[in-house]
Each structure stands twice: as structure tokens, then as C-alpha cells.
C-alpha positions as CSV (number, residue, x, y, z in Angstrom):
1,X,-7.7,40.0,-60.7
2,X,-6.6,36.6,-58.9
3,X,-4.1,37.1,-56.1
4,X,-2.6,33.5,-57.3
5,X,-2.7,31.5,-61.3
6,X,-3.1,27.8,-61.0
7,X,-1.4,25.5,-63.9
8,X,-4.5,23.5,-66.0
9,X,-2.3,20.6,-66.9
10,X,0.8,18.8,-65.8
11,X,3.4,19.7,-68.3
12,X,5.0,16.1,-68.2
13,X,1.8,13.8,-68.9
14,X,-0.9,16.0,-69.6
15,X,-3.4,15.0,-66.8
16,X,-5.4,17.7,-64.4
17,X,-4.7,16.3,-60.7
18,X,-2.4,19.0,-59.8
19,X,-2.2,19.8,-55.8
20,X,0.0,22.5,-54.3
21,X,3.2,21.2,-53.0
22,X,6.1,22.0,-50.7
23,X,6.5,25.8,-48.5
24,X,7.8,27.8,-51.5
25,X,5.0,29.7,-54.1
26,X,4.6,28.2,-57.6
27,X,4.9,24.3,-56.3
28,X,2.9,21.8,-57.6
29,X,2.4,18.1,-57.3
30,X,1.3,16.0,-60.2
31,X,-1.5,13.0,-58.6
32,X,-1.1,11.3,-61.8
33,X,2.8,10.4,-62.9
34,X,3.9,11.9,-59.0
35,X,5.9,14.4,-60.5
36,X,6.9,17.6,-58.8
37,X,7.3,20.7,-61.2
38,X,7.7,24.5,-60.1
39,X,6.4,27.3,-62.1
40,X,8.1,31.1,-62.1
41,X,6.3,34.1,-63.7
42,X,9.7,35.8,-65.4
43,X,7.8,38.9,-66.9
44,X,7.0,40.4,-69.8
45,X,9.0,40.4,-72.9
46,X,8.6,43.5,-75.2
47,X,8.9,40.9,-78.3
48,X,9.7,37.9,-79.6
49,X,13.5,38.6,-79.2
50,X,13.9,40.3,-75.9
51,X,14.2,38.6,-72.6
52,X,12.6,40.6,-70.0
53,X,15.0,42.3,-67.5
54,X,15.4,39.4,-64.5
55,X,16.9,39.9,-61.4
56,X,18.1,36.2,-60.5
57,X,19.7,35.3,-56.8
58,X,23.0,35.0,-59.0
59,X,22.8,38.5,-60.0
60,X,22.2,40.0,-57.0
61,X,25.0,38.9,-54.9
């Protein structure tokens, strides 16, 4: 199994020049329309109508 998932696609214009970006995991860089997206793995939901349990910062304070 890969350590790290890489995005195919920018999810704004469709095109496939993504580049890592910025110091935090799960930042990427779009070469084409210069936008900068992140992406968060949440978890697994046990259907269709259950979120899956999150901790967020909010939360946790």
C-alpha cells in the first residue's frame, strides 16, 4: 500500500499539472488555472447516511 494518494485531476479545471504545495500534507498546486486546493481523508462512512466519527481542532479543545 502507498504511504501517500496523489489527486489525478484539479478539481477546479480539470487539468493534470498538479505539484505539491506549501509545509502541511494534502497540499496541492494546480500549474494550469494556479489554484491552490487541499485535500483531507475524513474516513470511512458505514453508509450513505452516516458521517464517519471526526475529531475536528474545534472539537477537541
Amino acid at each position: 500500500m502507498s504511504g501517500r494518494a496523489a489527486p489525478f485531476y484539479c478539481p477546479y479545471c480539470a487539468d493534470e499539472d498538479l505539484r505539491p504545495f506549501g509545509e502541511t500534507h494534502g497540499q496541492w498546486r494546480c500549474g494550469a488555472c494556479q489554484r491552490v486546493f487541499a485535500l483531507k481523508y475524513l474516513g470511512i462512512a458505514a453508509d450513505w447516511t452516516t458521517a464517519p466519527n471526526v475529531k475536528t481542532e474545534e472539537s477537541s479543545s
